[in-house]
CHARMM internal coordinates of N, CA and C (Angstrom, degrees):
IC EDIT
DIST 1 N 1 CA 1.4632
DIST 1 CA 1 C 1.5295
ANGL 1 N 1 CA 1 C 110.65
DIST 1 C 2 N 1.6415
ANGL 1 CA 1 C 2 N 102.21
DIHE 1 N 1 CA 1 C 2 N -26.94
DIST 2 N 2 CA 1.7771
ANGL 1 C 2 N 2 CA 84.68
DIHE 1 CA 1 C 2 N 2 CA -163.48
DIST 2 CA 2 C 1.8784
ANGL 2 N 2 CA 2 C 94.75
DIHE 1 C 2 N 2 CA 2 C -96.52
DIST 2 C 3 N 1.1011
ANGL 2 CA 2 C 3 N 93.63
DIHE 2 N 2 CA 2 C 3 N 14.98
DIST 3 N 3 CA 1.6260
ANGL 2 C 3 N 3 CA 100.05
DIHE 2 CA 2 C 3 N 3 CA 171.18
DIST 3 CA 3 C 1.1336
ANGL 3 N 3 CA 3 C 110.26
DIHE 2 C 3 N 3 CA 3 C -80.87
DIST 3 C 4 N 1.2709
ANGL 3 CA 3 C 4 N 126.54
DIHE 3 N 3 CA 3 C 4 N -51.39
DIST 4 N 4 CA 1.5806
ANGL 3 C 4 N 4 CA 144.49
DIHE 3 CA 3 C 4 N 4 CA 176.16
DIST 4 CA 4 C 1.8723
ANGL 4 N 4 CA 4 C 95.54
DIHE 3 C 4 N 4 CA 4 C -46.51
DIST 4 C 5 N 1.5822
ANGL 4 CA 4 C 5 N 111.63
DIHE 4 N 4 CA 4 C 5 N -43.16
DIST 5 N 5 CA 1.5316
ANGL 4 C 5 N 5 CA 90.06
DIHE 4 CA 4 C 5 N 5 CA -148.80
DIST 5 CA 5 C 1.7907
ANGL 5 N 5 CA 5 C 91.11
DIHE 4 C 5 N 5 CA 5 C -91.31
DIST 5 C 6 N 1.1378
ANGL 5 CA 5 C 6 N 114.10
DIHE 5 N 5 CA 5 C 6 N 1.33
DIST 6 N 6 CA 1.7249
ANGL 5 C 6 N 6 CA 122.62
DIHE 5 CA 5 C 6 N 6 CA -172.77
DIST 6 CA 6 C 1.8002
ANGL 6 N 6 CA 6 C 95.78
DIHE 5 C 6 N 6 CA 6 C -88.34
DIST 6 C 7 N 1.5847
ANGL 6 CA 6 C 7 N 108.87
DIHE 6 N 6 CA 6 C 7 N -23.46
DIST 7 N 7 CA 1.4236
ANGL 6 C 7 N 7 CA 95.15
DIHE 6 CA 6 C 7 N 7 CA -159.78
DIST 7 CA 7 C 1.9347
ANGL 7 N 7 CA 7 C 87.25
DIHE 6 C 7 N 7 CA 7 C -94.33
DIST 7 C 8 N 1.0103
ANGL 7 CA 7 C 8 N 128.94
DIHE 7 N 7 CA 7 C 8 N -54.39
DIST 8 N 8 CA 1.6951
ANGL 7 C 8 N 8 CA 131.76
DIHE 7 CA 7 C 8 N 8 CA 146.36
DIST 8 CA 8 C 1.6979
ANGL 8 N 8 CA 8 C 99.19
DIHE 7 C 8 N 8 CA 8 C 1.72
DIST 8 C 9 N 1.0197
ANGL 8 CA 8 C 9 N 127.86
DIHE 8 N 8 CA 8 C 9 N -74.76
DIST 9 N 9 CA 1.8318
ANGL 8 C 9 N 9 CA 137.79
DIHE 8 CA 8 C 9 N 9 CA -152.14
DIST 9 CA 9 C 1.6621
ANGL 9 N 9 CA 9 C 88.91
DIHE 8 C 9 N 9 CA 9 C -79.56
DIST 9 C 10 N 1.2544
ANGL 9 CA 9 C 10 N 118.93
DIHE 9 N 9 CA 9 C 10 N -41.53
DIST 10 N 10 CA 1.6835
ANGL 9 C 10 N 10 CA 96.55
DIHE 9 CA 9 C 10 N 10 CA -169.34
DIST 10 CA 10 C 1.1501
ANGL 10 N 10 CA 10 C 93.45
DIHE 9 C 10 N 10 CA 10 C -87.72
DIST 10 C 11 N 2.0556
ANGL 10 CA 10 C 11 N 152.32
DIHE 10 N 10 CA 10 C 11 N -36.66
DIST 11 N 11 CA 0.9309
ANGL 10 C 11 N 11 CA 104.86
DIHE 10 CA 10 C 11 N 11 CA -175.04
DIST 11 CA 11 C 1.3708
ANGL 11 N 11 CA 11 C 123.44
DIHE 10 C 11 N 11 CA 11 C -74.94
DIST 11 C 12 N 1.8609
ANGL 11 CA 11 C 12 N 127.83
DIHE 11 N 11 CA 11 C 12 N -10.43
DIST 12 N 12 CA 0.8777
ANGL 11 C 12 N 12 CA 114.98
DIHE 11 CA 11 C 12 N 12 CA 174.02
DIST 12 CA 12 C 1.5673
ANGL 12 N 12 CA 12 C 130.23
DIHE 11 C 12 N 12 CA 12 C -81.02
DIST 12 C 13 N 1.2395
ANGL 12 CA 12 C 13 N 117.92
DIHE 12 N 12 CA 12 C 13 N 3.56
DIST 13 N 13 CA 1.6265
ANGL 12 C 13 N 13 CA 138.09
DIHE 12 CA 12 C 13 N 13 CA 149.81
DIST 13 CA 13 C 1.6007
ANGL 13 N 13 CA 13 C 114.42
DIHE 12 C 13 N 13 CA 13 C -53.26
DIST 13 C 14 N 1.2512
ANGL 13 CA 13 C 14 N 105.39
DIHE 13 N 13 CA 13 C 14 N -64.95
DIST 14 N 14 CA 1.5372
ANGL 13 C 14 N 14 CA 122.86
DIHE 13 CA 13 C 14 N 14 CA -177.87
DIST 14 CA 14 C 1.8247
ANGL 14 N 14 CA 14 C 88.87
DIHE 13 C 14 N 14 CA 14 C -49.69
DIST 14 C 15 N 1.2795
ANGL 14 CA 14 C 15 N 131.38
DIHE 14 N 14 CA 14 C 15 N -77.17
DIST 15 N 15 CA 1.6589
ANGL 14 C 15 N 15 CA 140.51
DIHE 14 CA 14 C 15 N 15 CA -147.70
DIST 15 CA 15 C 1.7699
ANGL 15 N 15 CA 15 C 79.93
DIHE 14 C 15 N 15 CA 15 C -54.52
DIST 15 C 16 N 1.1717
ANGL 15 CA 15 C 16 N 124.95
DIHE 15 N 15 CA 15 C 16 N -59.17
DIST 16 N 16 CA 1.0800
ANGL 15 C 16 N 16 CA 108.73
DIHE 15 CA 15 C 16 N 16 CA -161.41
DIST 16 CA 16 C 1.8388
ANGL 16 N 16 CA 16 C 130.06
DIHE 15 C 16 N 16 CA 16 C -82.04
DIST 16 C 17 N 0.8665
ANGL 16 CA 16 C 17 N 101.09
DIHE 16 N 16 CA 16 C 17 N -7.99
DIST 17 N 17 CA 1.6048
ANGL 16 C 17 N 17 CA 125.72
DIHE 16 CA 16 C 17 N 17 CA 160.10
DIST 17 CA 17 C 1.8501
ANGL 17 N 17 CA 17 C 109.50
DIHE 16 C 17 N 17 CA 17 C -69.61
DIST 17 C 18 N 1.3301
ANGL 17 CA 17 C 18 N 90.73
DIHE 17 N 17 CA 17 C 18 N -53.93
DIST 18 N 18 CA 2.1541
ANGL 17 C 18 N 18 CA 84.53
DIHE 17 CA 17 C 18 N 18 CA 175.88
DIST 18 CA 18 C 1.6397
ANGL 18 N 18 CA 18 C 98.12
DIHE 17 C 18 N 18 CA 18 C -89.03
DIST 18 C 19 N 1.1979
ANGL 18 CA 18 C 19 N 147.10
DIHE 18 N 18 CA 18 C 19 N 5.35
DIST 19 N 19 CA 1.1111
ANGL 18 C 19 N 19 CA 101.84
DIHE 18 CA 18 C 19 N 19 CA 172.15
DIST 19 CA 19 C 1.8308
ANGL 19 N 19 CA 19 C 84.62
DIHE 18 C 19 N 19 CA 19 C -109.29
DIST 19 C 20 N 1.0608
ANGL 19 CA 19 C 20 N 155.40
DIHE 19 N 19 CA 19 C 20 N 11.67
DIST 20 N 20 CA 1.3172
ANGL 19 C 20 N 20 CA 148.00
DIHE 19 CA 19 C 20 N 20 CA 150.77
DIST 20 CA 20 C 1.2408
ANGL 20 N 20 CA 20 C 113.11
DIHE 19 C 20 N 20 CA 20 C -69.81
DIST 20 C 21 N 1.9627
ANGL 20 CA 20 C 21 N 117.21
DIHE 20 N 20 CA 20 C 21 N -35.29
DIST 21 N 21 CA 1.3715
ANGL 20 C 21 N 21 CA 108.63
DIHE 20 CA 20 C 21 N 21 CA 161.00
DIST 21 CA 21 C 1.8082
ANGL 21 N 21 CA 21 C 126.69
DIHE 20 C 21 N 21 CA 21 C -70.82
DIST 21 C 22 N 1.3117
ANGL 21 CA 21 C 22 N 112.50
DIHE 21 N 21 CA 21 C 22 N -17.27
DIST 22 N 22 CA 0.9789
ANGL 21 C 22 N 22 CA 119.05
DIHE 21 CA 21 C 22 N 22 CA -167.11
DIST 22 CA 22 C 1.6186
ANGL 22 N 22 CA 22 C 111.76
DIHE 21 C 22 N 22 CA 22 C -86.31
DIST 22 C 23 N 1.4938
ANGL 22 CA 22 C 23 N 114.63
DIHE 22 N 22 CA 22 C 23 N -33.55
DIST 23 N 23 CA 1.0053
ANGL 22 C 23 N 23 CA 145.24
DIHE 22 CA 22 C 23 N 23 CA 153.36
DIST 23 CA 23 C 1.5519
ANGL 23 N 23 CA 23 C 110.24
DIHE 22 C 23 N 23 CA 23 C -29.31
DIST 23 C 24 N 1.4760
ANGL 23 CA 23 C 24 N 107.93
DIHE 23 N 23 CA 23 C 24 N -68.16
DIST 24 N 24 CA 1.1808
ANGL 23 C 24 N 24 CA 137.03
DIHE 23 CA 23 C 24 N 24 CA 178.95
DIST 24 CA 24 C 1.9626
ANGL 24 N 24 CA 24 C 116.36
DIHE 23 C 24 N 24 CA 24 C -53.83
DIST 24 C 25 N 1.4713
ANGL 24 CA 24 C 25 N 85.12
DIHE 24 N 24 CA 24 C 25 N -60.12
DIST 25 N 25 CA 1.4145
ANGL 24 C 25 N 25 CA 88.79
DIHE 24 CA 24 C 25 N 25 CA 164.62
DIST 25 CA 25 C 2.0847
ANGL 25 N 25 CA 25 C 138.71
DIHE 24 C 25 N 25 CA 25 C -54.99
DIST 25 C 26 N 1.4809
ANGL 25 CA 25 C 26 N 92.73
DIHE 25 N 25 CA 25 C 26 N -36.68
DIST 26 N 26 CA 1.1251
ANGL 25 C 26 N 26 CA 99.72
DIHE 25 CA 25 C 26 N 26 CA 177.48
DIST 26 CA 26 C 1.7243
ANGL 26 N 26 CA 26 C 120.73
DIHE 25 C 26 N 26 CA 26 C -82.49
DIST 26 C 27 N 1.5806
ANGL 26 CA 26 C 27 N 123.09
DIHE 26 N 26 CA 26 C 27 N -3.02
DIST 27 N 27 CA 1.1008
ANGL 26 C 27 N 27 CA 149.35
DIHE 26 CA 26 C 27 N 27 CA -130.56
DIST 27 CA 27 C 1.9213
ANGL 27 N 27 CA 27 C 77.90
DIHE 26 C 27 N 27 CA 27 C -116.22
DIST 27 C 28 N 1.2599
ANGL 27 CA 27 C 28 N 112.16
DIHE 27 N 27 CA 27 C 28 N -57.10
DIST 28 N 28 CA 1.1958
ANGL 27 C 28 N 28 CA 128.51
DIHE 27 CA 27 C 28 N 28 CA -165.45
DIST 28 CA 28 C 1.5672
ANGL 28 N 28 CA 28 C 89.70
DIHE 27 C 28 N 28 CA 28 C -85.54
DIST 28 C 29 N 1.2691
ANGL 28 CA 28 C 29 N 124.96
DIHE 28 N 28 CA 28 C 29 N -50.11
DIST 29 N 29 CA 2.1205
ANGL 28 C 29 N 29 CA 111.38
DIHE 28 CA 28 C 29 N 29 CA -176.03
DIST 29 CA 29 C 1.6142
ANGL 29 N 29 CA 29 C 85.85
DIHE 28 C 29 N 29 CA 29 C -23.96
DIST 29 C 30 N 1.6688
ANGL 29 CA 29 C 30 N 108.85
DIHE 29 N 29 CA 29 C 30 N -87.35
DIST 30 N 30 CA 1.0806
ANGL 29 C 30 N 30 CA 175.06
DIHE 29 CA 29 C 30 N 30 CA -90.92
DIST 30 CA 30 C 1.8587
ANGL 30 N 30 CA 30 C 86.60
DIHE 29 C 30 N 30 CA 30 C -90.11
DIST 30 C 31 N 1.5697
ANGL 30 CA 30 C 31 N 108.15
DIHE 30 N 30 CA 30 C 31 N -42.44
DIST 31 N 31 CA 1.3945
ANGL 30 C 31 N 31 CA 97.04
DIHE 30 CA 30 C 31 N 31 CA 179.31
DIST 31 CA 31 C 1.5974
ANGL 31 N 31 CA 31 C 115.64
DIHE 30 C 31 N 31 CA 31 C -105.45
DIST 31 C 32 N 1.4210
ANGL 31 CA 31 C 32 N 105.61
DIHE 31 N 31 CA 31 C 32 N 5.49
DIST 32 N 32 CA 1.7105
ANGL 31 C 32 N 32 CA 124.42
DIHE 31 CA 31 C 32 N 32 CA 172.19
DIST 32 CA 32 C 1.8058
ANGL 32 N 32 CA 32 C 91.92
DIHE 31 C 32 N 32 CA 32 C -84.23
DIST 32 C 33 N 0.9922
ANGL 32 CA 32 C 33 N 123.85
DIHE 32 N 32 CA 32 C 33 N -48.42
DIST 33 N 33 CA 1.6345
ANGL 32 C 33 N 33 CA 127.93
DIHE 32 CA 32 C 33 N 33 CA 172.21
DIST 33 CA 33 C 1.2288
ANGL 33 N 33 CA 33 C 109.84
DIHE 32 C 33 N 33 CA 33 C -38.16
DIST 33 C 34 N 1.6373
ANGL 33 CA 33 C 34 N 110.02
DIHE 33 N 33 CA 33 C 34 N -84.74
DIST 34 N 34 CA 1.3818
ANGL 33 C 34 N 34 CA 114.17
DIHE 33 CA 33 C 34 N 34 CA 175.23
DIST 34 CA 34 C 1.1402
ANGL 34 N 34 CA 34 C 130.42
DIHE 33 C 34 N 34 CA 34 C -16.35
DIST 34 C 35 N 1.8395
ANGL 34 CA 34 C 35 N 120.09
DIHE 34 N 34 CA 34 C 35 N -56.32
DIST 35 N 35 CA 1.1424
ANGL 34 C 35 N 35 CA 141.67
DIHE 34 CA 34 C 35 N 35 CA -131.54
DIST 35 CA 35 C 1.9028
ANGL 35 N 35 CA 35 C 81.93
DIHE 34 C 35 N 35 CA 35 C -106.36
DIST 35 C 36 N 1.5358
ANGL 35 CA 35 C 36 N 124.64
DIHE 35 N 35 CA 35 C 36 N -31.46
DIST 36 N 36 CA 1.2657
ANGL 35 C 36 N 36 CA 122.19
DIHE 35 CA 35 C 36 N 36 CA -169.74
DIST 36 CA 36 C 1.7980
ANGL 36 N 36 CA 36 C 95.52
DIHE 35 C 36 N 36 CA 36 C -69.86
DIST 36 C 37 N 1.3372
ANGL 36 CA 36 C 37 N 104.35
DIHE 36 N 36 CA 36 C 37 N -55.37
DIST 37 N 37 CA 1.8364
ANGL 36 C 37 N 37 CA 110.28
DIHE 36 CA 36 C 37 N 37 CA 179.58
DIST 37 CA 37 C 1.4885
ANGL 37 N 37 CA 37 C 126.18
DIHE 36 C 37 N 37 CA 37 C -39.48
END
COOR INIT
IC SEED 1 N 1 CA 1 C
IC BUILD
């Protein structure tokens, strides 16, 4: 059981790691855009 709740915490580690990278990533499109306009 406490495997179940260990495997729960890393994927919700992982979701929040890519969407801070993703976050991150689009943050940077976003000022390569600008800078193209």
């Amino acid at each position: 059981m406490s495997s179940l709740v260990l495997f729960l915490r890393y994927l919700y580690s992982v979701s929040m790691v890519f969407q801070q990278a993703g976050s991150y990533v689009s943050d940077l499109f976003m000022g390569e855009y600008s800078l193209l306009c």
